[in-house]
C-alpha positions, 0 to 999 in steps of 0.5 A: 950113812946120814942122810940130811931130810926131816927124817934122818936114817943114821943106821938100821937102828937109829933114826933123828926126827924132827917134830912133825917129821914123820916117823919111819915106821916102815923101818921101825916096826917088825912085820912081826912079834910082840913090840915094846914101845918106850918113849921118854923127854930128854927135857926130864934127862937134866943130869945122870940121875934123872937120865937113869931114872927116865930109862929106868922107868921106861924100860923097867930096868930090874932092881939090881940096876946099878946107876952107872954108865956099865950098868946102864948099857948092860940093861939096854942090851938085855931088857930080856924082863920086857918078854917082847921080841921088838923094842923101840925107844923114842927120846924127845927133845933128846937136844935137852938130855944131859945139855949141861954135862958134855961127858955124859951126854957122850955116854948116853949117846955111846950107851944108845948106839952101842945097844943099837948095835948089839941088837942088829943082826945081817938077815942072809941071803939078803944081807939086809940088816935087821934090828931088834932094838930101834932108836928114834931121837927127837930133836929140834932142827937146830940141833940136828946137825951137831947130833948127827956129827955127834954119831956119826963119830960112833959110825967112823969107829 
């Protein structure tokens, strides 16, 4: 469920900010475990190849990545090379990624909220869900509206 406010909880593991907004660290950080924090610019995400290479970087994606799409989501649901138990991956300015190239940007977004996914488990009895992998997209007001619709297409399905 999206809630409209600075901070937006889109599900356990993705979150929208706004700049200034404060991070939900609460529902963030573990109480526990080592916890590896990437943050990248969606101003430096202008194509794929640059988008790749941001992630690349943050992430330390192995050698073998191989610069597509398939690729790209099998390493965010891996990252079993960065030995920590928690992962956080903050994207600001995420309204610039891929902005001229609607087809990826729909990949990116797809790839990020799959992996979110893959990586959240349900904790019993509680049935509280849990992540491993926790996304935060930084973005410009404007543009929050039309990013929550954006995801909100991945939640219907």
């Amino acid at each position: 469920m999206i809630e409209e406010s600075d901070a937006i909880h889109v599900t356990p593991w993705l979150h929208i900010i706004t700049p200034g907004a404060g991070v939900p660290l609460g529902e963030l950080l573990p109480r526990s475990g080592s916890v590896y924090v990437a943050y990248m610019d969606g101003r430096e995400m202008t194509d794929e190849v640059s988008t790749f290479q941001e992630f690349r970087e943050a992430l330390k994606f192995p050698e073998y990545f191989g610069w597509n799409w398939n690729a790209f989501y099998d390493c965010l649901r891996d990252l079993q090379w960065l030995s920590s138990d928690h992962h956080v991956l903050i994207i600001e300015s995420v309204e610039h990624a891929l902005s001229e190239d609607e087809i990826a940007r729909k990949e990116l977004l797809a790839s990020l909220w799959r992996a979110g996914r893959r990586w959240s488990y349900v904790k019993r009895p509680e049935g509280v869900t849990l992540s491993r992998l926790s996304i935060v997209l930084s973005s410009d007001k404007d543009a929050v509206p039309s990013l929550s619709h954006s995801l909100q297409e991945f939640a219907d399905h």
